[in-house]
KELOVO-878978 format. One record per residue (C-alpha): residue in three letters; x, y, z. Coordinates in Angstrom, 3 decimals. Layout:
REC;res;u;v;w
REC;ALA;X;Y;Z
...
# end
This chain:
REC;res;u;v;w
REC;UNK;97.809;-188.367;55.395
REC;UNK;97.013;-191.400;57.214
REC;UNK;94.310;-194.085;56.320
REC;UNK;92.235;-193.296;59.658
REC;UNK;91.797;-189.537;59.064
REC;UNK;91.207;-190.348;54.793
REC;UNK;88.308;-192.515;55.857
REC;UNK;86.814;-190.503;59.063
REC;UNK;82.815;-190.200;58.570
REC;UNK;81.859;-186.394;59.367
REC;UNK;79.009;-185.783;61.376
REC;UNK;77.302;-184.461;58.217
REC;UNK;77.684;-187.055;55.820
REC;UNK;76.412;-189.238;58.349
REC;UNK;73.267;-187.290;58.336
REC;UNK;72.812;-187.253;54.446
REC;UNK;73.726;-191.250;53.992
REC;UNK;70.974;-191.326;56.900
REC;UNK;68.499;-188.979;54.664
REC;UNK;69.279;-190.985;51.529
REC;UNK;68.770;-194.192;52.949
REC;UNK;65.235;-193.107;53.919
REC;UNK;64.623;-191.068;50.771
REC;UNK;65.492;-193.997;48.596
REC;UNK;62.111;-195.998;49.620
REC;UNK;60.287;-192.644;50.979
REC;UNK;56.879;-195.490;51.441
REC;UNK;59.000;-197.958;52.803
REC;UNK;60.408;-195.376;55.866
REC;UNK;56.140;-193.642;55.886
REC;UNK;54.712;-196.558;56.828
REC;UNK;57.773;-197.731;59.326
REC;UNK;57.619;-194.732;60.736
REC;UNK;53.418;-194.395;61.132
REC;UNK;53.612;-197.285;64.191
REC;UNK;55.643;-195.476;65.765
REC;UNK;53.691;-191.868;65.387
REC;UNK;50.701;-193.645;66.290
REC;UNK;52.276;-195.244;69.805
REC;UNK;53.465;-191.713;70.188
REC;UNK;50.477;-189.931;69.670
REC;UNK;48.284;-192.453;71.696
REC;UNK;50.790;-191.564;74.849
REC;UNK;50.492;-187.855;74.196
REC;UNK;46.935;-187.329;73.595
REC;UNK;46.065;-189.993;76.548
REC;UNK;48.545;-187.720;78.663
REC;UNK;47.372;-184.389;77.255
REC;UNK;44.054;-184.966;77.932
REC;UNK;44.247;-186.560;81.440
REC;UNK;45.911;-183.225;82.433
REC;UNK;43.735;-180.911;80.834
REC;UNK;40.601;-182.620;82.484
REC;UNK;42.681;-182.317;86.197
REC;UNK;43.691;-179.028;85.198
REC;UNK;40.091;-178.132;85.219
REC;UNK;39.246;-180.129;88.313
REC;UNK;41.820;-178.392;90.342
REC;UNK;40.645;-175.102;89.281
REC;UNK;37.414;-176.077;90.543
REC;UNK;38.438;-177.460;93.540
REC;UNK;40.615;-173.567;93.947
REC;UNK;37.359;-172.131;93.055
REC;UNK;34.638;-173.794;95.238
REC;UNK;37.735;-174.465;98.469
REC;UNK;38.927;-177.699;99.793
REC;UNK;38.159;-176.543;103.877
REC;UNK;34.699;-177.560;103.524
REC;UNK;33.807;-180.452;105.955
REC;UNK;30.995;-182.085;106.365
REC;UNK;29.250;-183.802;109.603
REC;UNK;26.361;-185.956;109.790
REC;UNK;24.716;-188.118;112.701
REC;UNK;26.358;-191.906;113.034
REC;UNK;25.016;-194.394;114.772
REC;UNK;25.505;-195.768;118.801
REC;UNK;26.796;-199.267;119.831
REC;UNK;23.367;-201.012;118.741
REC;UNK;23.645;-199.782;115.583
REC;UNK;20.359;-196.939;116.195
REC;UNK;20.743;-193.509;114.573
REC;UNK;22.347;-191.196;116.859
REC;UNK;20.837;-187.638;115.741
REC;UNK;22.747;-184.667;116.140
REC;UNK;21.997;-182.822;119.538
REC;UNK;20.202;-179.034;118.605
REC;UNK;23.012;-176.607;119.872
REC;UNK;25.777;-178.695;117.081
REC;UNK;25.922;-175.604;115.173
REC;UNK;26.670;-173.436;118.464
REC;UNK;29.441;-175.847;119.383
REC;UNK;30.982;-175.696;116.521
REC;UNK;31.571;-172.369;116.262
REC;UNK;33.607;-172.535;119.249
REC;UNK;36.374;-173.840;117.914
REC;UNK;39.194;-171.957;116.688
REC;UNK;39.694;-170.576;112.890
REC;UNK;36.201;-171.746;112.227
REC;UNK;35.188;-169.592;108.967
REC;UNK;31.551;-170.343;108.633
REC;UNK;29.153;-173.000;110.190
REC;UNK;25.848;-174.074;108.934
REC;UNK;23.346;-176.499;108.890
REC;UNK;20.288;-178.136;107.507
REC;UNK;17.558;-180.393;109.107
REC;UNK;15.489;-182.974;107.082
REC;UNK;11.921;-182.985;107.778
REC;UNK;11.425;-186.455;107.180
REC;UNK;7.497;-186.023;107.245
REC;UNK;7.334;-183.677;105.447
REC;UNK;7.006;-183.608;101.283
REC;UNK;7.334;-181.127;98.638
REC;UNK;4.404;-180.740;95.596
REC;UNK;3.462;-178.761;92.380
REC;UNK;-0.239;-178.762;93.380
REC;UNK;-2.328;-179.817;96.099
REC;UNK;-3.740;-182.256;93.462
REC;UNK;-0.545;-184.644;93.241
REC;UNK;-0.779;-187.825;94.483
REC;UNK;0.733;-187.717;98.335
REC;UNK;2.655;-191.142;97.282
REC;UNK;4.311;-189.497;94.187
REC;UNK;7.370;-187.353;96.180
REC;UNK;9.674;-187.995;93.499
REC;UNK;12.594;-188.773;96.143
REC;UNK;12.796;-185.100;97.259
REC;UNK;13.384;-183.719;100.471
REC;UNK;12.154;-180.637;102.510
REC;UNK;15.028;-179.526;104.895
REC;UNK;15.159;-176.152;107.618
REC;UNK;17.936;-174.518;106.811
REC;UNK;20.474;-172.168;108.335
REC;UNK;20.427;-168.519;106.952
REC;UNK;24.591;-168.784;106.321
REC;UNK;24.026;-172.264;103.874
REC;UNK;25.622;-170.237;101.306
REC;UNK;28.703;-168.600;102.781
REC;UNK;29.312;-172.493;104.439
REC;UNK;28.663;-174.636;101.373
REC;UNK;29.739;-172.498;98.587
REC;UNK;26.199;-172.807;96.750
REC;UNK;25.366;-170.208;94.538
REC;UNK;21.633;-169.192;93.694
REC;UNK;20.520;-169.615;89.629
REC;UNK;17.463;-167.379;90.259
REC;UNK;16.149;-165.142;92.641
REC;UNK;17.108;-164.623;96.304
REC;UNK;17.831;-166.332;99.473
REC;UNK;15.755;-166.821;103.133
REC;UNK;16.676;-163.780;104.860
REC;UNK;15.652;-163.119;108.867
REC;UNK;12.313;-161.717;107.220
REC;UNK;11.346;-164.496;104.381
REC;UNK;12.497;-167.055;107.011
REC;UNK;9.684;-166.374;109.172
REC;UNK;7.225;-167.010;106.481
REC;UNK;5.960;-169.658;103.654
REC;UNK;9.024;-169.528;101.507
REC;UNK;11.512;-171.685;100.119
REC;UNK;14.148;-171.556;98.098
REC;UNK;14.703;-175.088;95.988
REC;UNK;17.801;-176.818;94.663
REC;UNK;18.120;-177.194;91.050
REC;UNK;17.156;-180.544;90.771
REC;UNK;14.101;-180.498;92.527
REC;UNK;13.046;-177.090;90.610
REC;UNK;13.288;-179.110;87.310
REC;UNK;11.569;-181.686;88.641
REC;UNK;8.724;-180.148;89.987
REC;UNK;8.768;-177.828;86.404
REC;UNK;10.016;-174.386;88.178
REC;UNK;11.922;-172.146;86.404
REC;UNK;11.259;-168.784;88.073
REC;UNK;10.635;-167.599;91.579
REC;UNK;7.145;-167.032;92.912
REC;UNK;5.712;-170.019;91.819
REC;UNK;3.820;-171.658;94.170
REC;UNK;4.338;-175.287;95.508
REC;UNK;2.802;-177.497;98.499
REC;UNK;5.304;-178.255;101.429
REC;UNK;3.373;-180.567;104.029
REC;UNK;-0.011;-179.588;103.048
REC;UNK;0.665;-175.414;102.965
REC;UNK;1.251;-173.318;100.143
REC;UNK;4.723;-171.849;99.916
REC;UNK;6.318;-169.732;97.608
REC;UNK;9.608;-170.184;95.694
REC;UNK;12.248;-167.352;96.295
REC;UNK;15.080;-168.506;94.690
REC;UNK;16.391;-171.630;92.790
REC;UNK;19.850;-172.910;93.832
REC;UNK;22.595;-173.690;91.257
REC;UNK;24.012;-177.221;91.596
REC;UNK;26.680;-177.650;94.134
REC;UNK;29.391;-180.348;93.702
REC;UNK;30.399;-180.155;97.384
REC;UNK;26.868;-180.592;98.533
REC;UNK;25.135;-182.640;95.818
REC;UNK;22.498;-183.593;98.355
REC;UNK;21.211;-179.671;98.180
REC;UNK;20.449;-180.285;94.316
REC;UNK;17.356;-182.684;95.239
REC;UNK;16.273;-180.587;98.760
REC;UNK;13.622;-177.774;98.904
REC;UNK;14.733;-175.513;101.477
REC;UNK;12.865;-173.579;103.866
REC;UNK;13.920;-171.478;107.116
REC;UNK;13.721;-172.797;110.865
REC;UNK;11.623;-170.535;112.383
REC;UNK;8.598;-171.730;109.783
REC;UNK;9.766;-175.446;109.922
REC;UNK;9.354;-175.035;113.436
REC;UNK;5.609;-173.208;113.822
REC;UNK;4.341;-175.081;110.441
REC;UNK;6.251;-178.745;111.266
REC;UNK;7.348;-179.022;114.627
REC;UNK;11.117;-178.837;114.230
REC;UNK;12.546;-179.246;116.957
REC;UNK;15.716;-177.893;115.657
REC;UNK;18.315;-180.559;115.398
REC;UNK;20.362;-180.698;112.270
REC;UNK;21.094;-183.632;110.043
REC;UNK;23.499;-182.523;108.261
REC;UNK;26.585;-179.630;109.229
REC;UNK;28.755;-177.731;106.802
REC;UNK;32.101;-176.062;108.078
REC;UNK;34.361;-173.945;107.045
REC;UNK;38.008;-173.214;108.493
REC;UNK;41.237;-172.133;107.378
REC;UNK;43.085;-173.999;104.958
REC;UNK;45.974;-174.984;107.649
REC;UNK;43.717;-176.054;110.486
REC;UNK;41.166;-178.254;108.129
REC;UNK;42.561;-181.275;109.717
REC;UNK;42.992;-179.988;113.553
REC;UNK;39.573;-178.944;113.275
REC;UNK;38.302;-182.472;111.839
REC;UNK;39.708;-184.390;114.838
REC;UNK;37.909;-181.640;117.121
REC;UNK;34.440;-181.891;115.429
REC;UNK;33.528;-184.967;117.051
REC;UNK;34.212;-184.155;120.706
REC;UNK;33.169;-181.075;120.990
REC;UNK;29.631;-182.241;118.660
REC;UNK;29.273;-185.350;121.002
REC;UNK;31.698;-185.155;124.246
REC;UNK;31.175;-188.224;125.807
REC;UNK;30.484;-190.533;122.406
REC;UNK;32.416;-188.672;119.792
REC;UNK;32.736;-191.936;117.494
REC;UNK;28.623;-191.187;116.850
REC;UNK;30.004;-188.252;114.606
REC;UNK;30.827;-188.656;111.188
REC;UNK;32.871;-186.375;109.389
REC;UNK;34.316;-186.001;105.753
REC;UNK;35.383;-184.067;103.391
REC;UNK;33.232;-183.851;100.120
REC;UNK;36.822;-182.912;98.133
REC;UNK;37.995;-185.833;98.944
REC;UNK;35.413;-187.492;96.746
REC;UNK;36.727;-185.451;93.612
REC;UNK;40.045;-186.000;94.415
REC;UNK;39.323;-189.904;94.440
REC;UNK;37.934;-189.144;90.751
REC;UNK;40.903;-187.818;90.075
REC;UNK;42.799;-191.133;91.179
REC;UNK;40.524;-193.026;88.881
REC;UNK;41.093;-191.120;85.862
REC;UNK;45.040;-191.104;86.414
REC;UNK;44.679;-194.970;86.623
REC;UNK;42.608;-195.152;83.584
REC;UNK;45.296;-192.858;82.082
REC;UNK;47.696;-195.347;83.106
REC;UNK;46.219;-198.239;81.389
REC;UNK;45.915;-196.070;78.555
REC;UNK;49.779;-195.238;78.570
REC;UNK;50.278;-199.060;78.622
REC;UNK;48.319;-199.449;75.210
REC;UNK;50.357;-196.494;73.719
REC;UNK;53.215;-198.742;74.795
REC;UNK;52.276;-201.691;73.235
REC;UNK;52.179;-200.039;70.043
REC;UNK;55.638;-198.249;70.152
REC;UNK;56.841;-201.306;70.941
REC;UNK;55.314;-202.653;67.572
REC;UNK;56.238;-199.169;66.009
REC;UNK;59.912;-200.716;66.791
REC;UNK;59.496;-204.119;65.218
REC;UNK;58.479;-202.221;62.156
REC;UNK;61.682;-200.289;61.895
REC;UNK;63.731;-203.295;63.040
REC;UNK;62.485;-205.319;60.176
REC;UNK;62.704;-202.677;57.696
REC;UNK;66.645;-201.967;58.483
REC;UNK;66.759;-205.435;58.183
REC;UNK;65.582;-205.865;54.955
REC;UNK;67.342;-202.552;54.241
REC;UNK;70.378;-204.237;54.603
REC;UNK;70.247;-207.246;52.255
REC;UNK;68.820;-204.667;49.749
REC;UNK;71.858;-202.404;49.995
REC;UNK;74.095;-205.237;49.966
REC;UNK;76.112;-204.027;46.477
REC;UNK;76.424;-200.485;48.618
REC;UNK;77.729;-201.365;51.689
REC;UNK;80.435;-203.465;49.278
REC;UNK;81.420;-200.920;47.421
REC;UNK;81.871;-198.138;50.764
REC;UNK;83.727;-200.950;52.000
REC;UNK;86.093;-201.501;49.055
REC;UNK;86.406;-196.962;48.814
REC;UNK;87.670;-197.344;52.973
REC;UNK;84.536;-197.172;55.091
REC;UNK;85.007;-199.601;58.299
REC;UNK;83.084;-201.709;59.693
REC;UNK;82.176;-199.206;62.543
REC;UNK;81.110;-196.533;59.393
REC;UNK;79.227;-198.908;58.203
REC;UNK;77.362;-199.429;61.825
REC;UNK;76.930;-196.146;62.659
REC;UNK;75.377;-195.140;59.694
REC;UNK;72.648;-198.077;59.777
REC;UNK;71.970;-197.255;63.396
REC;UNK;71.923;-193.343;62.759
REC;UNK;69.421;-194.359;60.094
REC;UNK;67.184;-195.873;62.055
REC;UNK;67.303;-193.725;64.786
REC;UNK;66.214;-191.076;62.297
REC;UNK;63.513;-193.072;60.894
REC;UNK;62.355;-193.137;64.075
REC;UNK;62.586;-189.576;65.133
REC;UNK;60.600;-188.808;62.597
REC;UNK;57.943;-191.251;63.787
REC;UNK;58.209;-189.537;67.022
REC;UNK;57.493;-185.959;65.707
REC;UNK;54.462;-186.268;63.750
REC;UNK;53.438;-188.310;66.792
REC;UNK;54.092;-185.941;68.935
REC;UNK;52.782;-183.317;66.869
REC;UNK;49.736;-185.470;66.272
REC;UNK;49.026;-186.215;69.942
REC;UNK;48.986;-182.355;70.507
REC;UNK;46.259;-181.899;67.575
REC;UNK;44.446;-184.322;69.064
REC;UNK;44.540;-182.778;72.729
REC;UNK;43.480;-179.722;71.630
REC;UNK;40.667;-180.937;69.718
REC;UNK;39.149;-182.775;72.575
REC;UNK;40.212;-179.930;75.543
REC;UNK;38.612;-177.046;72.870
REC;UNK;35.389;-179.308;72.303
REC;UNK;35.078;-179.659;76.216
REC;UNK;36.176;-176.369;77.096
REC;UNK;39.137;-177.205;79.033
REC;UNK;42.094;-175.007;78.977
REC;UNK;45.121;-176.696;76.938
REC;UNK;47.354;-178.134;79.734
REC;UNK;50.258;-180.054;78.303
REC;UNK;53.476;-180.770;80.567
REC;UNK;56.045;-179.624;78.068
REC;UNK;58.364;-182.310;79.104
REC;UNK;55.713;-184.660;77.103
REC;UNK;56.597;-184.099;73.751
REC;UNK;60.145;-183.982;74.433
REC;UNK;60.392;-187.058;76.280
REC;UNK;58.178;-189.029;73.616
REC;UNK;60.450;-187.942;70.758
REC;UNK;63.317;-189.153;72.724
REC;UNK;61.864;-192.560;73.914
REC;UNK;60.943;-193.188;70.081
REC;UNK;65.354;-192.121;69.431
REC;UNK;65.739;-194.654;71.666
REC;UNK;63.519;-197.202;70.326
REC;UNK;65.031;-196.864;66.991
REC;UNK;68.457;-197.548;68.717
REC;UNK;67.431;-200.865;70.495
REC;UNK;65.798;-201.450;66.707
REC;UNK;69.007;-200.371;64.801
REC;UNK;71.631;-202.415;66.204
REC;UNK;71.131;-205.909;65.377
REC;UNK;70.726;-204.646;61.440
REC;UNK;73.303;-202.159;62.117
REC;UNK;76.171;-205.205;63.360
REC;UNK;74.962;-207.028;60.390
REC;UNK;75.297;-204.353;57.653
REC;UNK;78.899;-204.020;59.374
REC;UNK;80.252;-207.764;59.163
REC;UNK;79.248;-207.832;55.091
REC;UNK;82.285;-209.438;53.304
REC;UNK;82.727;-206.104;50.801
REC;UNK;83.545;-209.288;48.219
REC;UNK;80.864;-210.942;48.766
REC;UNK;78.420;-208.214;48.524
REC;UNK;80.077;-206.804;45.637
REC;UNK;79.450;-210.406;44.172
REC;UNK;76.189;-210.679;44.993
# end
């Protein structure tokens, strides 16, 4: 039998030297490993719980429909307010695969009390708006109590008010009374707060037939909410202001409120980003840690590597075993970090009520990064351990 095959190093004594060499000093390899759980655990959790929270905002964006545009008035060449002409909703629902249109129309005059006995300067920055009898099919709203203006209760003193105003005015069930513009009205429903038309939340709504006999509106809107199908959102944005304003369509401004979210969402991934970076920084230190302690390792084990040398191990036994040590050392960093960061994910996406959304890729990747790590950390130990004199470190 030749020398080569007598001194071969199977694939599973590799693994027990490895295991011994980190069992020898078991607080030595706990607290080498622990920077790089924590780097790994900081990447996870940051990652796990970046796409948990836009797990849940794309559920709500599913839920409330990204086809919602909104148009308000702009302004002319010198820079005047350019209202909205009073047959905008009409136009609008010319054009094709429009879903639902609607509208409401500020009453700028016009302010909203608890009791003729408030102070007329107090208005608590609320608004009184006419509104359109389809609001709620255009903006997605959803009532928290009580009803909304039908063709009957629009004719009359009622008004249904966003949640905001109804807690600030102390309402918390319908048919209270309030003061619009001097005349008592009577609550028939409280909104729930909408996050593609926030503006509703602080807005006591009431229906254009009674804005128009109690107020004087002359029916113009300031605000119009549309609805099409998913495919044509954008054909139908470039139409909006042409057919709203033919010969001055650049007096028409239209958005798209889920844009706004989805510009949260940009913010949070960059925070998550920056986050990442720190996770980085300390699996990078997680690596000086294990590159020291193979280091050391090595003029410990001195005598060892001597005598393996002297019983036939080669210099390239001797390498791959340091290296395969360290790059266990730190694959067991990378687990408990990994297992760590998903503890820690859950915790926060349970205690927000988020659904559990991590990419499964996650974990895997982190444990191999920290493999890697330990390679890059292993080798310059691992090339020393290899070129010990087995005379001199038996001497030693």
């Amino acid at each position: 039998m030749s020398l080569d095959r007598r001194s071969r190093l199977r694939p599973g004594d590799l693994f027990s030297l490895g295991l011994h060499g980190l069992r020898a000093r078991p607080m030595r390899a706990i607290l080498s490993s622990l920077g790089i759980a924590i780097g790994i655990a900081a990447m996870i959790s940051v990652i796990g719980i970046s796409t948990s929270s836009q797990a849940l905002i794309k559920d709500k964006l599913s839920a409330l429909g990204t086809n919602l545009l909104t148009v308000t008035a702009g302004t002319d060449v010198l820079g005047q307010d350019a209202p909205l002409p009073p047959d905008a909703v009409a136009l609008v629902r010319r054009i094709p695969d429009v879903l639902h249109v609607s509208s409401i129309g500020t009453l700028d005059t016009i302010t909203i009390f608890r009791s003729s006995e408030v102070d007329p300067g107090r208005t608590g920055g609320l608004t009184v708006a006419a509104a359109d009898l389809d609001l709620l099919e255009a903006t997605g709203a959803r009532l928290m109590h009580g009803s909304w203006l039908n063709e009957s209760t629009a004719q009359y003193p009622a008004v249904v008010l966003g949640r905001g105003t109804a807690e600030r005015l102390g309402i918390g069930t319908v048919g209270s009374l309030v003061w619009v513009g001097g005349h008592p009205f009577t609550v028939v429903g409280i909104l729930e707060s909408s996050p593609l038309a926030p503006e509703l939340d602080s807005t006591a709504l009431v229906g254009e037939p009674i804005a128009s006999d109690l107020f004087d509106h002359d029916g113009a809107p300031t605000t119009i909410y549309e609805r099409s199908t998913e495919e044509s959102v954008a054909q139908v944005r470039k139409l909006l202001p042409p057919t709203i304003h033919p010969d001055s369509p650049s007096q028409v401004q239209v958005s798209r409120p889920s844009d706004a979210l989805a510009a949260k969402n940009t913010v949070d991934q960059a925070f998550t980003g920056l986050l990442v970076g720190v996770g980085s920084i300390a699996l990078l230190v997680g690596g000086i840690g294990v590159a020291n302690t193979m280091v050391i390792s090595v003029l410990e084990r001195r005598q060892e590597i001597g005598l393996r040398r002297s019983l036939g191990a080669t210099r390239k036994h001797i390498r791959v075993q340091f290296l395969f040590e360290a790059m266990l050392l730190s694959a067991l960093g990378g687990v408990a970090g990994a297992v760590l960061g998903w503890v820690i994910t859950a915790v926060v996406a349970r205690t927000n009520g988020w659904s559990l959304a991590i990419p499964p890729e996650v974990p895997v990747l982190g444990v191999v990064v920290t493999i890697l790590v330990g390679a890059v950390a292993g080798v310059l130990p691992a090339v020393r351990a290899s070129r010990t004199s087995p005379t001199a470190a038996l001497s030693s």
